[in-house]
PQR file of N, CA, C, O and H, with PARSE charges and radii, in Angstrom:
ATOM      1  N   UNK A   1     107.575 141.954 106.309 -0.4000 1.5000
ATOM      2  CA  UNK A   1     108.339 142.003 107.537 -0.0000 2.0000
ATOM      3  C   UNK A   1     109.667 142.699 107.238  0.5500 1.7000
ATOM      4  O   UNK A   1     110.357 142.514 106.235 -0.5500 1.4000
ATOM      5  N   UNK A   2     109.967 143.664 108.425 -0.4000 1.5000
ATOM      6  CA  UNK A   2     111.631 144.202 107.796 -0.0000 2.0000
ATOM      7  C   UNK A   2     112.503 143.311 108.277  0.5500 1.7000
ATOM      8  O   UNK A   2     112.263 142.296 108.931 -0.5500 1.4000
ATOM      9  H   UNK A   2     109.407 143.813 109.240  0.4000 1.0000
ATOM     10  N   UNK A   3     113.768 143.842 107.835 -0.4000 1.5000
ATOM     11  CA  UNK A   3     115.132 143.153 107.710 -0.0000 2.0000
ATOM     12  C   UNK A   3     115.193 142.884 109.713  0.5500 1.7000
ATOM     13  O   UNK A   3     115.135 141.857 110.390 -0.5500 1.4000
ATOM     14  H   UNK A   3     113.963 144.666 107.303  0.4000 1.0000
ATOM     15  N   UNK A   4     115.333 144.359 110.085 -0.4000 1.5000
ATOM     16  CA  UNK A   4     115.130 144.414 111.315 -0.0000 2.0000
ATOM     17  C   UNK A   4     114.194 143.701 112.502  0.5500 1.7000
ATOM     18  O   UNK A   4     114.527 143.606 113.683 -0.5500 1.4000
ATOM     19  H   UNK A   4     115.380 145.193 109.535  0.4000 1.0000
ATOM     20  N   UNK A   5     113.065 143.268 111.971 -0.4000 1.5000
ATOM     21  CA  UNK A   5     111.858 142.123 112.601 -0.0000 2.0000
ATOM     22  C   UNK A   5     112.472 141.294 112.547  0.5500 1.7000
ATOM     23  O   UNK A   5     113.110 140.819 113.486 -0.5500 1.4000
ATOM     24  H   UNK A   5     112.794 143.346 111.012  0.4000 1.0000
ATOM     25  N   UNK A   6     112.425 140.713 110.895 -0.4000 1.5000
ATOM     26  CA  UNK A   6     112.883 139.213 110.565 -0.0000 2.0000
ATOM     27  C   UNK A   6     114.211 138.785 111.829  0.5500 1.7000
ATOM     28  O   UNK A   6     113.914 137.931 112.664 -0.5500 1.4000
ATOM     29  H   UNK A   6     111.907 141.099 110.131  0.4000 1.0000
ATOM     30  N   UNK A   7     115.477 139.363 111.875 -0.4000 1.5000
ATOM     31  CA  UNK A   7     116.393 139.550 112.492 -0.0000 2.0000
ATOM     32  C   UNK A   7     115.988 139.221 114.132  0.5500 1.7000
ATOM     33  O   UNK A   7     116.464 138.298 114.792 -0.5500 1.4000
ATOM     34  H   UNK A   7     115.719 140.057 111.197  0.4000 1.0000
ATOM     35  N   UNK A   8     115.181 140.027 114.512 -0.4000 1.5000
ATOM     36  CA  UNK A   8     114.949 139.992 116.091 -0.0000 2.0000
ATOM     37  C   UNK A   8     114.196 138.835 116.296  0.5500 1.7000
ATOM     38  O   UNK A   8     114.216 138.325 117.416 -0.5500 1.4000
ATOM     39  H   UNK A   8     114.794 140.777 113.975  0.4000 1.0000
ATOM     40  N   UNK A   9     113.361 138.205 115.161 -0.4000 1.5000
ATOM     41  CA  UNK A   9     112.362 136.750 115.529 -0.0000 2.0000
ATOM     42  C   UNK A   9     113.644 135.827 115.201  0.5500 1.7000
ATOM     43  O   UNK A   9     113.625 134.880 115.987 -0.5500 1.4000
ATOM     44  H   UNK A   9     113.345 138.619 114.252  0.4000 1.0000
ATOM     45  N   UNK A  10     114.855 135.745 114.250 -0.4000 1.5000
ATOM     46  CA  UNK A  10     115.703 135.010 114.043 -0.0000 2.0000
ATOM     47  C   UNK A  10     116.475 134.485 115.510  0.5500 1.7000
ATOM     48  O   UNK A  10     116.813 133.318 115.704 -0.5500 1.4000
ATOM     49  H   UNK A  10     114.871 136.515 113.612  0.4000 1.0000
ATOM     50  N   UNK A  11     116.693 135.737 116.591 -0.4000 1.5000
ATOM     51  CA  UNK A  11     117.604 136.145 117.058 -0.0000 2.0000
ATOM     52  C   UNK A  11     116.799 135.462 118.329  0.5500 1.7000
ATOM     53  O   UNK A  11     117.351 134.546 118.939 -0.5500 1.4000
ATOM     54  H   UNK A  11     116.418 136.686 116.433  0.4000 1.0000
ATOM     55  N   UNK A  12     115.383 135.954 118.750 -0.4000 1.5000
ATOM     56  CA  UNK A  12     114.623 135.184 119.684 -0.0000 2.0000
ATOM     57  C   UNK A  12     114.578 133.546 119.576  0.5500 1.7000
ATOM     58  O   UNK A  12     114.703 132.663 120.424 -0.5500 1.4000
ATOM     59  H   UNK A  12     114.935 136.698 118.255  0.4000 1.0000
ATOM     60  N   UNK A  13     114.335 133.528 118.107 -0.4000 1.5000
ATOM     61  CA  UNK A  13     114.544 131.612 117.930 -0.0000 2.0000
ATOM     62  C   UNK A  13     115.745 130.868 118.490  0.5500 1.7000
ATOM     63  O   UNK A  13     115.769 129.771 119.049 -0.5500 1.4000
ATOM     64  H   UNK A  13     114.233 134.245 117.418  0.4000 1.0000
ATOM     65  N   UNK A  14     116.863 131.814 118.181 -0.4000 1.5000
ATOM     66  CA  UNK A  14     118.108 130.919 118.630 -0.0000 2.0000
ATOM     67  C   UNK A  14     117.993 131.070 120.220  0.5500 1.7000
ATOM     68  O   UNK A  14     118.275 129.965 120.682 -0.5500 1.4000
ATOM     69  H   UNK A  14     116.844 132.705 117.727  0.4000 1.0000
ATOM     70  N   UNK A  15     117.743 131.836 121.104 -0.4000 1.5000
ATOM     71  CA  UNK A  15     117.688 131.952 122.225 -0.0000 2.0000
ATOM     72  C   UNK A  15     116.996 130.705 123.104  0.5500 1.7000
ATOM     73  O   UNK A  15     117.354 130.188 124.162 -0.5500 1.4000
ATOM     74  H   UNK A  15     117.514 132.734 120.728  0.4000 1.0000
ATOM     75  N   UNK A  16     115.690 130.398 122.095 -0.4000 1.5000
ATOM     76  CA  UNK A  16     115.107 129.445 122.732 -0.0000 2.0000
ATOM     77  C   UNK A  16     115.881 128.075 122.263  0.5500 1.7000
ATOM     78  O   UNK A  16     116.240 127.290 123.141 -0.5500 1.4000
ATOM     79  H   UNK A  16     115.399 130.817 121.235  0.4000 1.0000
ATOM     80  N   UNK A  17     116.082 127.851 121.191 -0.4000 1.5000
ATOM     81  CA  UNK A  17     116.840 126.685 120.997 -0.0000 2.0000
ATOM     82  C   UNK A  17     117.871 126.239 122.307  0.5500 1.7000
ATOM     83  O   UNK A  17     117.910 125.306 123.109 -0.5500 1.4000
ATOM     84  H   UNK A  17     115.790 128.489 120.478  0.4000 1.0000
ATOM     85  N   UNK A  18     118.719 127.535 122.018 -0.4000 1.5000
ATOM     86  CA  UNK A  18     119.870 127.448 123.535 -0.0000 2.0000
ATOM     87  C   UNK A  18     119.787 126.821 124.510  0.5500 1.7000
ATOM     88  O   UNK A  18     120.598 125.999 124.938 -0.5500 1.4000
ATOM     89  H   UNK A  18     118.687 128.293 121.367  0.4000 1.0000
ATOM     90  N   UNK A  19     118.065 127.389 125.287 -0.4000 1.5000
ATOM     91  CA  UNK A  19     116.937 127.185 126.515 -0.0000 2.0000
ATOM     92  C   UNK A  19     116.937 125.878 126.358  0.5500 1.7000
ATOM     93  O   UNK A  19     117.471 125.186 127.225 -0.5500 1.4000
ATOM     94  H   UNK A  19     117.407 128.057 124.939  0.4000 1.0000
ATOM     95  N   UNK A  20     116.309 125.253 125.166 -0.4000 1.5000
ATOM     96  CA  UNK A  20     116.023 123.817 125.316 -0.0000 2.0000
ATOM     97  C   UNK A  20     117.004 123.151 125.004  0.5500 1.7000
ATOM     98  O   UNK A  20     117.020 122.119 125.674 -0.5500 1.4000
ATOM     99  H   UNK A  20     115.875 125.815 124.462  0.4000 1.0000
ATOM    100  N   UNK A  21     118.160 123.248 124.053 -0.4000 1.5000
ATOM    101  CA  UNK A  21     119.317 122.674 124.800 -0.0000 2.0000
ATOM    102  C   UNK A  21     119.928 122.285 126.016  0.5500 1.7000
ATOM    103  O   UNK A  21     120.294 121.153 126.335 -0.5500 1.4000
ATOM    104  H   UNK A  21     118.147 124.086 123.509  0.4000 1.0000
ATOM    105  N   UNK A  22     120.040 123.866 126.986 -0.4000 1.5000
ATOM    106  CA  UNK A  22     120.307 123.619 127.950 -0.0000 2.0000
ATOM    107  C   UNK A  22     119.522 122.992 128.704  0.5500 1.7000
ATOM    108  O   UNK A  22     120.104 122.647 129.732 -0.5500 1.4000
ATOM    109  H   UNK A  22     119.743 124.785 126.727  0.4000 1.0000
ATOM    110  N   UNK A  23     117.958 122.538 128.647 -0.4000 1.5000
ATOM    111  CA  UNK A  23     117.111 122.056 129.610 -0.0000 2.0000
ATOM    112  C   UNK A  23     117.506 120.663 129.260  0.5500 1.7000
ATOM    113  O   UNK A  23     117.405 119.801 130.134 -0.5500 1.4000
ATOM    114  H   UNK A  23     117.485 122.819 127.812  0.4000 1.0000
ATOM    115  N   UNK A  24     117.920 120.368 128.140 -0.4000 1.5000
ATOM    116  CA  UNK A  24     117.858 118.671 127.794 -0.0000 2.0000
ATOM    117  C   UNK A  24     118.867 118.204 128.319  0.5500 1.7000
ATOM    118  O   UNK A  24     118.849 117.180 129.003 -0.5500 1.4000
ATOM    119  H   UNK A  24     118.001 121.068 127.431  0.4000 1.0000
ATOM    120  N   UNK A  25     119.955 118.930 128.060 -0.4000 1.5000
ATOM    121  CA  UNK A  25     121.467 118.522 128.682 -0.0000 2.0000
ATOM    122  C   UNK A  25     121.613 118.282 130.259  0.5500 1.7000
ATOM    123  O   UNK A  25     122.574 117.637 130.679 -0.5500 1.4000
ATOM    124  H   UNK A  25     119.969 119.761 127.505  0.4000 1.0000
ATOM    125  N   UNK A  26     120.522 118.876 131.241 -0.4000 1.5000
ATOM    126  CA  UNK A  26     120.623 119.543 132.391 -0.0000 2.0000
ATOM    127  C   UNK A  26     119.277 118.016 133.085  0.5500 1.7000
ATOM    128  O   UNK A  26     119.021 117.739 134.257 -0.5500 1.4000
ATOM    129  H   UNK A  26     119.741 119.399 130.900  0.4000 1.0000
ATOM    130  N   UNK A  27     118.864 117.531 132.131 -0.4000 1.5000
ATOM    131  CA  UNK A  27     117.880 116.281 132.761 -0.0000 2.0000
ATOM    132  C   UNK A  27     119.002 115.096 132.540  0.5500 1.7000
ATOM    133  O   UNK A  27     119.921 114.996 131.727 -0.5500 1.4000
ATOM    134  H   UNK A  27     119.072 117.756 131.178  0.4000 1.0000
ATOM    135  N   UNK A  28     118.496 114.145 133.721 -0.4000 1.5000
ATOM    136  CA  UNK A  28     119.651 112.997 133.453 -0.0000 2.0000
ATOM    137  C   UNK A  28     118.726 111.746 132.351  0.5500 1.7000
ATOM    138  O   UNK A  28     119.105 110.578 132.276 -0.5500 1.4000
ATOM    139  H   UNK A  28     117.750 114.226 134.382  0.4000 1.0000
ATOM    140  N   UNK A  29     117.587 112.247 131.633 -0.4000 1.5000
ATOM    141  CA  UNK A  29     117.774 111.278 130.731 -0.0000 2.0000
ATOM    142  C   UNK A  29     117.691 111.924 129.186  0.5500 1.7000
ATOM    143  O   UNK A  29     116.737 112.160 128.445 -0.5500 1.4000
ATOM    144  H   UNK A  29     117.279 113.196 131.694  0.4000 1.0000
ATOM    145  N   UNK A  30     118.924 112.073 129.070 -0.4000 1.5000
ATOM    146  CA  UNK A  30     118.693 113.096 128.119 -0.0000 2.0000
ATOM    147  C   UNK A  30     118.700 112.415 126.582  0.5500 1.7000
ATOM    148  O   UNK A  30     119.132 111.282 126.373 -0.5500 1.4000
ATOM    149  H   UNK A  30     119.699 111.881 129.672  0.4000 1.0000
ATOM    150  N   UNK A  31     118.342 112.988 125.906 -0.4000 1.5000
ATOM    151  CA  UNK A  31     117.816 111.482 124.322 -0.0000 2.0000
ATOM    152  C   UNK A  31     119.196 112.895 123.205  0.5500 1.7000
ATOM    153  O   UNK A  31     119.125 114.054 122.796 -0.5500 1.4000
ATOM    154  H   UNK A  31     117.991 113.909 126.077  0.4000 1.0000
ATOM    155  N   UNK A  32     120.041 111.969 123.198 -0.4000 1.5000
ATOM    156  CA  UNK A  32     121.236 112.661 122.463 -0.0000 2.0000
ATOM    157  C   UNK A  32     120.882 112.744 121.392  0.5500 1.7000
ATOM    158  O   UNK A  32     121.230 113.883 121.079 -0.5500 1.4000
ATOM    159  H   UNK A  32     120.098 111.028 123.530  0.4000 1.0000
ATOM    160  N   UNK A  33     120.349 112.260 120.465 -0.4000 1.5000
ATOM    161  CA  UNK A  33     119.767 112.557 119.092 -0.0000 2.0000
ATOM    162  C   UNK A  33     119.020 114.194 119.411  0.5500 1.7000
ATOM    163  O   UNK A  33     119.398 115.171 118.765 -0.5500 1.4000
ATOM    164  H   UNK A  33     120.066 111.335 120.719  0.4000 1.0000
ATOM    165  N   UNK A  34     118.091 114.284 120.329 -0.4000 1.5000
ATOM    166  CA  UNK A  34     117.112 115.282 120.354 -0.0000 2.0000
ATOM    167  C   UNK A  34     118.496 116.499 120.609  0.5500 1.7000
ATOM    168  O   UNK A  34     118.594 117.300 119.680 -0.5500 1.4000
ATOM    169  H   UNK A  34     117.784 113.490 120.853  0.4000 1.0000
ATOM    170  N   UNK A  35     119.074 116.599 121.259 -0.4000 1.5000
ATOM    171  CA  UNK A  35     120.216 117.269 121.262 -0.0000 2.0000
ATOM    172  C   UNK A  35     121.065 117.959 120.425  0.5500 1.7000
ATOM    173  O   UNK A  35     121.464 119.117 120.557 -0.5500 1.4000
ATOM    174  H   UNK A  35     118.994 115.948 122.014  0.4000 1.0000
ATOM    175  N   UNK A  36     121.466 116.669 119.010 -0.4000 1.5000
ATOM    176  CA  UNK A  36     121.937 116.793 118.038 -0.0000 2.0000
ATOM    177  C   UNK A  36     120.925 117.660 117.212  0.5500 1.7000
ATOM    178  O   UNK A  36     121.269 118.785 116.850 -0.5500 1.4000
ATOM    179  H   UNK A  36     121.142 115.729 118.903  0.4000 1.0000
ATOM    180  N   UNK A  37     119.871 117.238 116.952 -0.4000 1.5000
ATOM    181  CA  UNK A  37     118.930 117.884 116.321 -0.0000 2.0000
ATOM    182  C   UNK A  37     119.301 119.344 116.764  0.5500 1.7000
ATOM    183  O   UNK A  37     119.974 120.088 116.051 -0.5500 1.4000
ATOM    184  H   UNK A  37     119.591 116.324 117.246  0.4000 1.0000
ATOM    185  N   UNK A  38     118.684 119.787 118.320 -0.4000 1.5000
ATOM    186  CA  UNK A  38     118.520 121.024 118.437 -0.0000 2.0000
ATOM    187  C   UNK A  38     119.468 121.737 118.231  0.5500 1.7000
ATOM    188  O   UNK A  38     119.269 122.949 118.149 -0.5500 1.4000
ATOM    189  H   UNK A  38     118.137 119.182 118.899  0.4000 1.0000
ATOM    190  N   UNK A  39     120.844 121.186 118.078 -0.4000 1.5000
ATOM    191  CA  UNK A  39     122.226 122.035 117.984 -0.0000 2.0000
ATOM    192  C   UNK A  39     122.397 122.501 116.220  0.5500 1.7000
ATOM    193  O   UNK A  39     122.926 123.512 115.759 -0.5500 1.4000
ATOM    194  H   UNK A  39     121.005 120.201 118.144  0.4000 1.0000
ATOM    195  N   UNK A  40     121.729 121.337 115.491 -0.4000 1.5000
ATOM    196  CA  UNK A  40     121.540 121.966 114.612 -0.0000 2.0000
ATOM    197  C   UNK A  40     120.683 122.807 113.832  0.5500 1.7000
ATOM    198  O   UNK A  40     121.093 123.400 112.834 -0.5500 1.4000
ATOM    199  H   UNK A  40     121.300 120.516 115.865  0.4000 1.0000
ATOM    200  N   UNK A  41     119.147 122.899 114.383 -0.4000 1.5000
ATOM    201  CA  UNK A  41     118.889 124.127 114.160 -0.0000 2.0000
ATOM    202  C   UNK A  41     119.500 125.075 114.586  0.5500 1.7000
ATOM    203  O   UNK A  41     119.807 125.981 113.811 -0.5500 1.4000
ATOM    204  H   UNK A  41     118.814 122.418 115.194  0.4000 1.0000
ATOM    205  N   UNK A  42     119.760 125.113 115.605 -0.4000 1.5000
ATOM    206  CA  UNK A  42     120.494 126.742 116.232 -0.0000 2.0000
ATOM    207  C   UNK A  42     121.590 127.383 115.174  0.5500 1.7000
ATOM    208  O   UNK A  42     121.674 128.572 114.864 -0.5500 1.4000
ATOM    209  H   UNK A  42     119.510 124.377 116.235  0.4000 1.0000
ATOM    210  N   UNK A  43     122.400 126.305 114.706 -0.4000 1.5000
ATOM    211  CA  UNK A  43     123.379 126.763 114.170 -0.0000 2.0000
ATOM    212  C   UNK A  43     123.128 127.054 112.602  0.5500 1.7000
ATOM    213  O   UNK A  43     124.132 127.422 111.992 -0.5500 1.4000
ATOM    214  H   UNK A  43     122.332 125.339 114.958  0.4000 1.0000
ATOM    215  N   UNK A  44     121.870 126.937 111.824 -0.4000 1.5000
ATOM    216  CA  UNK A  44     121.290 127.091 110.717 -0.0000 2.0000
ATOM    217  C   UNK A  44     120.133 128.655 111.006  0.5500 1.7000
ATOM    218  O   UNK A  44     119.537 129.460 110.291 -0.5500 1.4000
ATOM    219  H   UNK A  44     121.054 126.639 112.319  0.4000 1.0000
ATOM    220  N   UNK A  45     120.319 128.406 112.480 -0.4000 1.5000
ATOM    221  CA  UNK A  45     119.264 129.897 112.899 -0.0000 2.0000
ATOM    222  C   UNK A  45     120.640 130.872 112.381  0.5500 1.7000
ATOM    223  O   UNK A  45     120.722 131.828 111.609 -0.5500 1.4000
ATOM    224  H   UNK A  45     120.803 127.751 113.061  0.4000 1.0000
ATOM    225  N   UNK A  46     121.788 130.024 113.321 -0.4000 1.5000
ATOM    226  CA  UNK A  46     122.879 131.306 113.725 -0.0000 2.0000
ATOM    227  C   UNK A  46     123.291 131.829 112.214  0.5500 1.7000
ATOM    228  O   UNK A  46     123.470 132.998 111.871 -0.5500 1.4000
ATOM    229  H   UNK A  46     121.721 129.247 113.948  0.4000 1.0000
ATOM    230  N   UNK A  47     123.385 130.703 111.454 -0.4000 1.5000
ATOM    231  CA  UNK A  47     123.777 130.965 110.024 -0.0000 2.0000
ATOM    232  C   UNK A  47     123.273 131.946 109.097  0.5500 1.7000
ATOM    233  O   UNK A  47     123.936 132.787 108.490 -0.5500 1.4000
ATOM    234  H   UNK A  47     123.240 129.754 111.733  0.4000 1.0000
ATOM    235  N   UNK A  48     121.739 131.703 109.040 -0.4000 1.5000
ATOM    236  CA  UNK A  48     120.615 132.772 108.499 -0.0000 2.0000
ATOM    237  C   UNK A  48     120.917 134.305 108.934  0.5500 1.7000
ATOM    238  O   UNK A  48     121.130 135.230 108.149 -0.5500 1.4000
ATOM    239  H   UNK A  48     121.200 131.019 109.532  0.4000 1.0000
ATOM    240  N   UNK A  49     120.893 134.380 110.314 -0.4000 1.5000
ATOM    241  CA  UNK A  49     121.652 135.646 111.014 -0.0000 2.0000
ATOM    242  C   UNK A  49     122.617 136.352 110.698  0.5500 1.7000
ATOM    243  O   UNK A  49     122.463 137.529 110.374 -0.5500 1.4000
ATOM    244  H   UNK A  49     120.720 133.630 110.952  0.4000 1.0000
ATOM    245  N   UNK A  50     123.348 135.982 110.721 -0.4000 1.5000
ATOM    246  CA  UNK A  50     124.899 136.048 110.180 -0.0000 2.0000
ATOM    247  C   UNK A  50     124.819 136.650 108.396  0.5500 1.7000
ATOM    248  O   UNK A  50     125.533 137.413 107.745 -0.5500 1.4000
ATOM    249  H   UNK A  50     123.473 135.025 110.984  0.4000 1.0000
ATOM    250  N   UNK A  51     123.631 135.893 108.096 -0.4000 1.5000
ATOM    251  CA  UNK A  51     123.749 135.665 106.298 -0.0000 2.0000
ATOM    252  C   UNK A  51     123.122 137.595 105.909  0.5500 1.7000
ATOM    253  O   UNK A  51     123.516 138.583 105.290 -0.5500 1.4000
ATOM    254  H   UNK A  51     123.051 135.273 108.625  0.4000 1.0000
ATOM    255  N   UNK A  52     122.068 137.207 106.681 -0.4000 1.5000
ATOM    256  CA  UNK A  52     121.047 138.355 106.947 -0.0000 2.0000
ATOM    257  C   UNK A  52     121.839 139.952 107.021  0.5500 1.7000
ATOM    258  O   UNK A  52     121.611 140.995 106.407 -0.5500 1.4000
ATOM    259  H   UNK A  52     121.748 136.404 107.184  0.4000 1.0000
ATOM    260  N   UNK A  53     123.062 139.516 108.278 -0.4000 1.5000
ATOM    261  CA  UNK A  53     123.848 140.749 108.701 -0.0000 2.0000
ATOM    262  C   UNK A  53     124.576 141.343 107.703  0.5500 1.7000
ATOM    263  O   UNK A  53     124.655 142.556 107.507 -0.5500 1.4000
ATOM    264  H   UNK A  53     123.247 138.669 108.777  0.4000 1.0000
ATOM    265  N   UNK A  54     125.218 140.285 106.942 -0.4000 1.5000
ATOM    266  CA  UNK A  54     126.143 140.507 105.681 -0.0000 2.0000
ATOM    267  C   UNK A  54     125.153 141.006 104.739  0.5500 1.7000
ATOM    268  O   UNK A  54     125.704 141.930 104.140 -0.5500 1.4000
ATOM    269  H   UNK A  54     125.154 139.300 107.101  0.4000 1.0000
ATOM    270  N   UNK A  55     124.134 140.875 104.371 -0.4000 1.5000
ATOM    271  CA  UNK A  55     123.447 141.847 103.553 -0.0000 2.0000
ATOM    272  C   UNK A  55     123.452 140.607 102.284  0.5500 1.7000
ATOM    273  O   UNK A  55     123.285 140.936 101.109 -0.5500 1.4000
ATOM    274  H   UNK A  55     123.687 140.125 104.858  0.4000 1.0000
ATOM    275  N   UNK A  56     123.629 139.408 102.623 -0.4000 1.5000
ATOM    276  CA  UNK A  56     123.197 138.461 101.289 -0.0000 2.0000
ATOM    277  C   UNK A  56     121.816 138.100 101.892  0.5500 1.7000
ATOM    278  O   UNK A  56     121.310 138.002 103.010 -0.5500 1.4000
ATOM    279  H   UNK A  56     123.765 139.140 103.577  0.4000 1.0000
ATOM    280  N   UNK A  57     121.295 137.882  99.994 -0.4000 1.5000
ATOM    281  CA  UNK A  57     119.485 137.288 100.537 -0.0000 2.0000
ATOM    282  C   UNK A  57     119.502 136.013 101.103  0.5500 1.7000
ATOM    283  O   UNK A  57     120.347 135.140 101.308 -0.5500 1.4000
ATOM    284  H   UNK A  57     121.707 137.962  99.085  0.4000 1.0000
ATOM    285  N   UNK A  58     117.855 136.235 101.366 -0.4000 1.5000
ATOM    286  CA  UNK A  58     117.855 135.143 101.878 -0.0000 2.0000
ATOM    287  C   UNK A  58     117.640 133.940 101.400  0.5500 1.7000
ATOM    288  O   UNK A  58     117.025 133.908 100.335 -0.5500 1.4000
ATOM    289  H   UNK A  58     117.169 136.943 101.200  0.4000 1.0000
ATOM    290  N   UNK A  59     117.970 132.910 101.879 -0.4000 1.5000
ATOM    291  CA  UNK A  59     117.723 131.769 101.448 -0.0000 2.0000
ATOM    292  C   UNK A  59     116.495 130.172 102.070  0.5500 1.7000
ATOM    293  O   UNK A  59     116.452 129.470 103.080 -0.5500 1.4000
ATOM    294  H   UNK A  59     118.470 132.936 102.745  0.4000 1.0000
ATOM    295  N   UNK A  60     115.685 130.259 100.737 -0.4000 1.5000
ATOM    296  CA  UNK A  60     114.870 129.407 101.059 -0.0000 2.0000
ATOM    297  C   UNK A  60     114.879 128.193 101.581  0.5500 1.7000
ATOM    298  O   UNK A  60     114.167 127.619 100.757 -0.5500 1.4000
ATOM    299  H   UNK A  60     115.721 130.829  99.916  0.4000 1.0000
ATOM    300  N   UNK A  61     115.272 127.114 102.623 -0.4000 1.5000
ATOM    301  CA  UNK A  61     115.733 125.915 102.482 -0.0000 2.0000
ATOM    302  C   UNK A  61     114.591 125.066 102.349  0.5500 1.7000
ATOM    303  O   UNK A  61     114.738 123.853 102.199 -0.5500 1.4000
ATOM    304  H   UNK A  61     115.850 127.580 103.292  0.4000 1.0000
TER
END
């Protein structure tokens, strides 16, 4: 996969995270853990991204 793929499936993932953030936040019974969770993938998506842009490898977690 190129740098450029990897990047755009990175970039689509965080988008949806966002989506279901915002759908969870936006129901009135919303389970705040599931929340927490999703905020932190996003921000381990956003991280990878970011890591990716700078031109360091990647990292396995």
């Amino acid at each position: 996969m190129s740098l450029q793929s990897h990047l755009a499936e990175l970039e689509k993932k965080h988008r949806a995270l966002e989506a279901q953030i915002h759908d969870c936040q936006t129901h009135p019974a919303v389970d705040d853990l599931e929340v927490v969770e999703l905020k932190r993938k996003k921000l381990l998506v956003k991280d990878e991204i970011e890591r990716l842009r700078q031109g360091e490898p990647i990292s396995l977690h």
